[in-house]
C-alpha positions in Angstrom: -12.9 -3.9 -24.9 -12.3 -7.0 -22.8 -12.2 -4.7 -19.5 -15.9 -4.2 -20.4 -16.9 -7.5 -21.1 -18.5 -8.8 -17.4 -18.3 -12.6 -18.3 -14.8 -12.3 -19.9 -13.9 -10.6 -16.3 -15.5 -13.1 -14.3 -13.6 -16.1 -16.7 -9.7 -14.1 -16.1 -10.3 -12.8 -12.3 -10.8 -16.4 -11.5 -10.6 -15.7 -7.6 -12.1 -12.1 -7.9 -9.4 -10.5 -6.8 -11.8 -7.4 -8.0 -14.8 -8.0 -6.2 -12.3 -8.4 -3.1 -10.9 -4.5 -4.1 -14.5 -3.6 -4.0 -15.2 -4.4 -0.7 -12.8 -1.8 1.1 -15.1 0.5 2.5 -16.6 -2.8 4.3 -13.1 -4.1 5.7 -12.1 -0.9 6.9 -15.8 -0.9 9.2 -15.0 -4.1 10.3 -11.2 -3.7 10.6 -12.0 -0.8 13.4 -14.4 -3.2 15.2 -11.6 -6.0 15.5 -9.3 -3.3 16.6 -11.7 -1.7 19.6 -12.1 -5.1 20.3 -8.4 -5.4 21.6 -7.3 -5.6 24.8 -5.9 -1.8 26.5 -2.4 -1.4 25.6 -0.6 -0.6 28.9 2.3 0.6 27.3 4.1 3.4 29.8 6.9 4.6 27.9 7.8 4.3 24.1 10.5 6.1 22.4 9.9 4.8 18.9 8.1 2.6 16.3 8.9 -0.1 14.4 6.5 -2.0 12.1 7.6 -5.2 10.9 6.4 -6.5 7.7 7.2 -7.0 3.9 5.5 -6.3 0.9 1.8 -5.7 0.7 2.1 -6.0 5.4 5.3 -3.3 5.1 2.6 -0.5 2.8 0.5 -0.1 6.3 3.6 0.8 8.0 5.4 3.0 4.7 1.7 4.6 5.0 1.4 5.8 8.2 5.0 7.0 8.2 4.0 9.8 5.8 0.6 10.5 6.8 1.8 11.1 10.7 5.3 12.4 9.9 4.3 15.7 11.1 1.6 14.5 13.9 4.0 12.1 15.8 6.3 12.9 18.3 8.5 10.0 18.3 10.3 8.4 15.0 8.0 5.3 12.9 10.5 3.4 11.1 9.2 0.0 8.9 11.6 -2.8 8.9 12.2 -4.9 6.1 14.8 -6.6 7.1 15.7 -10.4 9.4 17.3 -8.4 12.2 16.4 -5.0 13.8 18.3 -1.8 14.1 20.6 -1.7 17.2 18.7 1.0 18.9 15.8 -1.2 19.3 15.0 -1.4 23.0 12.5 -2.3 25.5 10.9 1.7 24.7 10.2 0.5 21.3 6.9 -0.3 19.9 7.0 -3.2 17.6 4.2 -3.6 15.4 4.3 -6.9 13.8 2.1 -7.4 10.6 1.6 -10.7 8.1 -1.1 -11.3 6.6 -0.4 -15.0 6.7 1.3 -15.2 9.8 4.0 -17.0 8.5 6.3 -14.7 6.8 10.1 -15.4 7.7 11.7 -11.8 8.1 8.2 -10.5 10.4 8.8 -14.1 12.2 12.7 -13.1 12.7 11.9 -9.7 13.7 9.2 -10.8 16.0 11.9 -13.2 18.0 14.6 -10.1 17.9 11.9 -7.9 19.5 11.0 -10.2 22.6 14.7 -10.6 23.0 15.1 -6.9 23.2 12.2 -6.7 25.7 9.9 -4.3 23.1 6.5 -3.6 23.3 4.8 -5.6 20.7 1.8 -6.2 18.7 1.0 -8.4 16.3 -1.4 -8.3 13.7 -2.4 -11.2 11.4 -4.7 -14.3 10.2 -3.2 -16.9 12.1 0.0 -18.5 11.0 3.4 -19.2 13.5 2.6 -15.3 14.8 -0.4 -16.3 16.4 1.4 -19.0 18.0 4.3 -16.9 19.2 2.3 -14.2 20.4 0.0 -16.3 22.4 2.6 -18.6 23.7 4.5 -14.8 25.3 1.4 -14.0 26.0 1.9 -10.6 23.2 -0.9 -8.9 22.4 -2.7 -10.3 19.1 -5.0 -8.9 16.5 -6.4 -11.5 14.6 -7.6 -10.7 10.9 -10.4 -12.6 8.5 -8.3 -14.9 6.5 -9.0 -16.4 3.0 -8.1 -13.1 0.8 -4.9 -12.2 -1.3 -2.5 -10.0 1.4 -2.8 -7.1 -0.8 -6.8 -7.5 -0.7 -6.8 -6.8 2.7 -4.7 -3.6 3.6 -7.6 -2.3 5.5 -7.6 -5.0 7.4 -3.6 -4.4 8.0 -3.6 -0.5 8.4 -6.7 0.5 10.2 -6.1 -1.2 13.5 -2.2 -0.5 13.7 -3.7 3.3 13.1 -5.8 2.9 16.1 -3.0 1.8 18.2 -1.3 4.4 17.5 -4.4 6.3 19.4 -4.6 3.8 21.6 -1.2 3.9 23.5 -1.2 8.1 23.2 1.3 8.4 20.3 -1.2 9.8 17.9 -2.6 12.9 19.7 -4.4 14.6 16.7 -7.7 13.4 15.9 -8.3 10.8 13.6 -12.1 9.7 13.3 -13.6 12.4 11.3 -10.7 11.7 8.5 -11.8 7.8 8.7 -15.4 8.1 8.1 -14.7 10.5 5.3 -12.1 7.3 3.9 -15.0 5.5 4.4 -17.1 7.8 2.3 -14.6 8.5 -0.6 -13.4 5.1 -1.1 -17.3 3.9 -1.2 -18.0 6.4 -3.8 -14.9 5.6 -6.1 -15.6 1.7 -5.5 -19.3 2.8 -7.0 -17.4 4.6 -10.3 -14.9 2.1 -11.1 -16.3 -1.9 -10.4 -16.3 -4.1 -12.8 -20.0 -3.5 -13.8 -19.0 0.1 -14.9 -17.9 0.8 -18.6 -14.6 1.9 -19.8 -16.0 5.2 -20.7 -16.9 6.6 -17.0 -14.6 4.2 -15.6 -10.9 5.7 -14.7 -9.5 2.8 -13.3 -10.4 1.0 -17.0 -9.0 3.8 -19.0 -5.7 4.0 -16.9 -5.2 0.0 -17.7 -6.0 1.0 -21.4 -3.3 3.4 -21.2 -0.5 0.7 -19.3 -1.3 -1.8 -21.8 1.4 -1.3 -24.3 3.9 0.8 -22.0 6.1 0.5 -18.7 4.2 2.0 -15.9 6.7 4.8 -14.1 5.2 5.9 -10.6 6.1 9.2 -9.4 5.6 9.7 -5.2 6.0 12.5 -3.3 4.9 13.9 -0.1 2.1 11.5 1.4 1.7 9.9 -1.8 5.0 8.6 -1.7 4.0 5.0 -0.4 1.4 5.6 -2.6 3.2 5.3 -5.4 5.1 2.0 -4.1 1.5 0.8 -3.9 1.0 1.2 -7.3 4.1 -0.7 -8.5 3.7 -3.8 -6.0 0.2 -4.3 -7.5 1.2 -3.8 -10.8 3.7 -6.3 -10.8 2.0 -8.6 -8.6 -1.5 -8.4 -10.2 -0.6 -7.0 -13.9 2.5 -9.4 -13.8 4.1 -6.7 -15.3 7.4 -4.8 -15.1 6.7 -1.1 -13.2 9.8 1.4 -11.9 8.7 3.9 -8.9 10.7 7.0 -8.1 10.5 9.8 -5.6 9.9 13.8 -6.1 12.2 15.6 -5.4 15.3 13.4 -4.8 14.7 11.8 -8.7 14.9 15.7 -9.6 18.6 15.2 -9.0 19.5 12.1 -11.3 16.5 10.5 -12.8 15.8 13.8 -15.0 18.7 13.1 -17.5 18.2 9.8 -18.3 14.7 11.5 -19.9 16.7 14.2 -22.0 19.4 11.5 -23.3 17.2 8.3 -24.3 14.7 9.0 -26.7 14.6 5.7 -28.3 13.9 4.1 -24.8 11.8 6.7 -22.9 8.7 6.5 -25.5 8.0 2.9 -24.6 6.9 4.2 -20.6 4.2 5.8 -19.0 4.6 8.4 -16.5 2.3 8.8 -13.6 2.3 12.2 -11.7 0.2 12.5 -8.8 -1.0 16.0 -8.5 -3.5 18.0 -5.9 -3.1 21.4 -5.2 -4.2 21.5 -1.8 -0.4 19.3 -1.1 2.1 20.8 -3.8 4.5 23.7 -2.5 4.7 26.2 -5.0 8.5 24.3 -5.0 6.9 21.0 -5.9 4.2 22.1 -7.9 7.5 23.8 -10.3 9.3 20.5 -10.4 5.9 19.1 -11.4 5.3 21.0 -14.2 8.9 21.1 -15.5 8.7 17.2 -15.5 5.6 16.8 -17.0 6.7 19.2 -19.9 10.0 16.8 -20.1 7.9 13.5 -20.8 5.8 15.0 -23.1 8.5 14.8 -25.1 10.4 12.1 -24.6 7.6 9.8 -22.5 5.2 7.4 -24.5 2.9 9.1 -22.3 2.1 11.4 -19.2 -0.8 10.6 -16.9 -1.6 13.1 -13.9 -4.0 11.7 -11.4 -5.6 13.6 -8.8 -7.5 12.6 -5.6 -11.0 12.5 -4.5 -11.7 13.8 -0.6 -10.5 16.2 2.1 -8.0 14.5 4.5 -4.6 13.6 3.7 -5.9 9.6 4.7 -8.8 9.8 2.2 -6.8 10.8 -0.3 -4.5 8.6 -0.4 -6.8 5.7 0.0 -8.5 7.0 -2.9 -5.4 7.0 -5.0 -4.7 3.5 -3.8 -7.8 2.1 -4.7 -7.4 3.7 -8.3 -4.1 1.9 -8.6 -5.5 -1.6 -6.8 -8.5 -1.7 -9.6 -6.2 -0.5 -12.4 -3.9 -3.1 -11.8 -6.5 -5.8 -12.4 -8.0 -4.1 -15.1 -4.4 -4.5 -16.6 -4.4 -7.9 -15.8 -7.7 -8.7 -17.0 -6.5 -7.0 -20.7 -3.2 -9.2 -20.5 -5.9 -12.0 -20.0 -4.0 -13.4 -16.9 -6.2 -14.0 -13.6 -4.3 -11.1 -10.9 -4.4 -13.6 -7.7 -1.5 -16.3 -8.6 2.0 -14.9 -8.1 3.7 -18.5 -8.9 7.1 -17.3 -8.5 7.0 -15.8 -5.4 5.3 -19.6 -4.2 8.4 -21.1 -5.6 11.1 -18.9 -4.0 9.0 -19.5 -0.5 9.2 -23.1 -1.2 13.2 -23.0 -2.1 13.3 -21.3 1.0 11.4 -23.7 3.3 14.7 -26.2 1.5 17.3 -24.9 3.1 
């Protein structure tokens, strides 16, 4: 298998995107030291969050939405978008994230957000943000630079967690839960590297299984932006074509297109999450009933479960399996996981206008 082969590895993951992946545990310790390092947010009175950021910046912000759903007191909204919701207002909180500093709708969203008077933060390597921020003299977080945006979500996530500590919002402890991410994300990085053979390595045998089928992510619950993770880095690092839905809202619609199309359901793979210390007895029903339904009409079901205690760790561990199966896939497509050419050119048609 070429997923085993070290040297073929090293000759596809031409900017080792994987050794990057590996190197988690690491970013989030330093990420938490950048992030103490900030000045005290003063912040008085905030009514609501917005985090500002697309693609792999937005999955810090999608993340914390459904890990603190229950633990927040005000709303946390992430804004994909040029403009902001009307209700924006000198009591929001806008966190701004890009990795490059540069990214047009966070740049938008940024000016919108001074205009409105919120209280912002900004987070990234450098890039017209820095300049901004600095010139309205905005608190900013600046972030090692030199890695692939979606190599470097600790870097993104871990210090807009800590602000949420940091100006009061979060009220529930929150340390205990990152050292055990720390822990559990070491441990898988140790059980699925590149070093590690296809037959110990799940990562590996998950790309084995991709290779000649559609992924189809199933989220719910936390591991909703979980599931979004797993399609952005499939397309972005596999290059290839991956659907995402939602449990139980696709319970509603997506079910029949499963029992009607049996010459076009065999060519995907379906990917349940599963962990009995988060299913309802409700979702762990719908579950079961859909993982009976693509046994029959799916080229094939996958459940995965997670590794750890915390809600945090376990969805950083199931993020990391989906970050180093993507590659893996990648590395079996023989195609190197960092370049994403077409997303280049549309920046640069862009930049034309």
């Amino acid at each position: 298998m070429v997923a085993n082969d070290i040297e073929r590895i090293t000759m596809i993951d031409r900017a080792n995107m994987l050794d990057g992946l590996a190197r988690f545990p690491e970013q989030i310790k330093e990420a938490l030291v950048i992030a103490e390092a900030t000045e005290r947010l003063n912040f008085i009175k905030i009514d609501n969050v917005v985090v500002a950021g697309m693609g792999a910046s937005a999955i810090s912000g999608d993340i914390m939405a459904s890990l603190f759903r229950d633990k927040l007191d005000v709303p946390l909204v992430v804004n994909r978008e040029y403009d902001l919701p009307k209700w924006v207002n000198k009591d929001t909180l806008m966190i701004c994230i890009s990795y490059s500093g540069n990214t047009d709708e966070t740049l938008s969203s940024f000016k919108l957000a001074y205009q409105k008077k919120c209280k912002i933060i900004c987070i990234s390597t450098g890039g017209k943000l820095q300049e901004y921020a600095e010139k309205r003299q905005v608190p900013f977080v600046k972030i090692p630079a030199g890695l692939q945006p979606r190599a470097a979500t600790a870097y993104l996530l871990f210090p807009s967690i800590l602000f949420l500590k940091k100006t009061g919002l979060l009220k529930t402890t929150i340390d205990a839960d990152i050292q055990e991410t720390i822990s559990v994300t070491h441990d898988f990085v140790a059980m699925n590297n590149k070093t590690v053979s296809e037959e110990t390595n799940q990562a590996k045998q998950l790309a084995k299984k991709f290779f000649t089928t559609i992924p189809q992510i199933y989220g719910w619950g936390v591991y909703t932006p979980i599931a979004i993770r797993w399609r952005h880095q499939l397309n972005e690092n596999s290059k290839v074509i991956a659907r995402t839905d939602l449990v139980p809202d696709c319970n509603h619609n997506d079910l029949v297109g499963w029992s009607a199309n049996p010459e076009v359901s065999k060519q995907f793979s379906c990917v349940l999450f599963r962990d009995k210390d988060e299913e309802t007895i409700d979702m762990t029903t719908r579950l079961n009933f859909m993982r009976a339904l693509f046994q029959n009409t799916a080229g094939a079901v996958l459940e995965v479960s997670p590794k750890g205690k915390s809600q945090l760790a376990k969805m950083m561990y199931l993020m990391c399996l989906g970050d180093f199966t993507s590659c893996y896939l990648a590395v079996l497509r023989e195609i190197d996981p960092s370049p994403v050419e077409i997303i280049t050119e549309l920046k640069k048609r862009l930049a034309e206008k």
